[in-house]
C-alpha positions in Angstrom: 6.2 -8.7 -1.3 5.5 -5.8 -3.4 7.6 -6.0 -5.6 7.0 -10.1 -6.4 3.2 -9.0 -6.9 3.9 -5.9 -9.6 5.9 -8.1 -11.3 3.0 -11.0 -11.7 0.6 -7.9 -11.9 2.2 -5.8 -14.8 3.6 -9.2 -16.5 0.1 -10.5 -16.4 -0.8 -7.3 -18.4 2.0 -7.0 -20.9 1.1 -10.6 -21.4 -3.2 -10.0 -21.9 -1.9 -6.7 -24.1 -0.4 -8.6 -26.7 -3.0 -11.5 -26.4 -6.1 -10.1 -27.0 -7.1 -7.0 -29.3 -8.4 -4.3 -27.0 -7.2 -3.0 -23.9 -7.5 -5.7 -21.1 -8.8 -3.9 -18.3 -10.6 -0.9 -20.4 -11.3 2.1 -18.6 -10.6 0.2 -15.4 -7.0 0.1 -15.5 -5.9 2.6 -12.6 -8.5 1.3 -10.6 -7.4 -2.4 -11.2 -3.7 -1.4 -10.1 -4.7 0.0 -6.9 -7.3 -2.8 -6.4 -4.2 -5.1 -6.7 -2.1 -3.4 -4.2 -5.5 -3.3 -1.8 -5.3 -7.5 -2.5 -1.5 -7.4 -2.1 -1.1 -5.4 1.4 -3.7 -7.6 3.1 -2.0 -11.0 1.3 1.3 -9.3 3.3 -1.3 -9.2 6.1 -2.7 -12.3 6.0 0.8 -14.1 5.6 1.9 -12.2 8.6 4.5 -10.1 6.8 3.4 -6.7 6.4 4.8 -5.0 2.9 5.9 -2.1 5.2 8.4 -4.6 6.6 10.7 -4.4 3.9 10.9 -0.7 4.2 10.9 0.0 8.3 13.7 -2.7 8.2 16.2 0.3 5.4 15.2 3.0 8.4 15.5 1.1 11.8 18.4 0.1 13.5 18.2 -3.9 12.9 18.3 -4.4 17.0 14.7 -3.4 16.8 13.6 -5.7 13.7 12.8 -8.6 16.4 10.7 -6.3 18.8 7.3 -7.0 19.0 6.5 -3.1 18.5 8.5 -2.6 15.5 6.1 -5.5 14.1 2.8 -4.2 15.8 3.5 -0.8 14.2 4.5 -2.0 10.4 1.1 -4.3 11.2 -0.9 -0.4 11.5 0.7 1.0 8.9 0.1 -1.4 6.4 -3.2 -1.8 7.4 -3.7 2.1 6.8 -2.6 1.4 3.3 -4.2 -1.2 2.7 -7.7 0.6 3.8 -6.6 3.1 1.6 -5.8 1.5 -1.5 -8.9 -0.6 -1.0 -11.0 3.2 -0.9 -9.3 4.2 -3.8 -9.5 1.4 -6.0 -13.7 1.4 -5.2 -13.6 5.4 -5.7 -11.6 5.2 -8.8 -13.8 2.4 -9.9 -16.9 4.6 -9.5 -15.7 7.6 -10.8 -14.3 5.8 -14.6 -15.9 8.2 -16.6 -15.9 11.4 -14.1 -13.6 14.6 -14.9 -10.0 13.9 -14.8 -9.6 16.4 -12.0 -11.6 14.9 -10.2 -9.6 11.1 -10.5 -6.1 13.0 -9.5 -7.6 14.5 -6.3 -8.7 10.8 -5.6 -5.1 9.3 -6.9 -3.3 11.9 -4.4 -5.5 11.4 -1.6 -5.3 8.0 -1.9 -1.5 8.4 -1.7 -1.2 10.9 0.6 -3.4 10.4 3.6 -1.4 7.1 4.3 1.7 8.5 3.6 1.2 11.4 6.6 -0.6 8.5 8.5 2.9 6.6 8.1 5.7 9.6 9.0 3.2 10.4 11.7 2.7 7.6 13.3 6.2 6.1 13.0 7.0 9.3 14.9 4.8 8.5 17.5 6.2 4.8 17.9 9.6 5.7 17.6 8.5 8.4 20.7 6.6 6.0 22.8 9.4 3.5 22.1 12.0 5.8 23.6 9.9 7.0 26.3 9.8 3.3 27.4 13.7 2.8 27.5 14.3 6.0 29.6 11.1 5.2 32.2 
């Protein structure tokens, strides 16, 4: 899913940069991206394949692909990011002409928070997952 969507995304944009004279998305550009990956998770949402699906599946042994868990938790996880992206694309949107300090700390946030949301909570359902098989 992700991947089909950066394609159209960036392809959309190579195609607009050689179309038109100035820069398609102006000053918006890094909060366009992450706008699009906001519109992207929930798409995966919507559609009822979570983007984090892809991923779980290269760390999980496949005998828990079809449990409704492994599902429930890719279904948090990608609704984290999603949240996230959405913040980030509004705060990055905001703050166009603001100190470039200041648009890093909200690029690594925005990356960073779901990424310790995701190891962390993983953890947890991978714990409560074998907590359940030994009760």
């Amino acid at each position: 899913m992700i991947e089909v969507s950066s394609t159209l995304y960036f392809g959309g944009l190579a195609i607009a940069a050689f179309a038109v004279d100035r820069a398609p998305l102006g000053s918006y550009g890094a909060a366009s991206s992450i706008a699009w990956l906001a519109v992207t998770s929930g798409l995966s949402l919507m559609m009822r394949k979570p983007f984090t699906l892809g991923i779980a599946r290269t760390t999980v042994p496949r005998e828990l692909w079809s449990r409704p868990a492994f599902y429930t938790t890719n279904v948090i996880i990608t609704t984290a990011w999603a949240v996230s992206f959405t913040v980030e694309a509004a705060l990055l949107a905001l703050l166009v002409d603001s100190s470039t300090g200041l648009i890093i700390a909200v690029k690594a946030a925005g990356f960073v928070l779901p990424a310790v949301f995701t190891v962390r909570y993983s953890r947890s359902a991978h714990e409560r997952a074998a907590t359940a098989r030994h009760a």
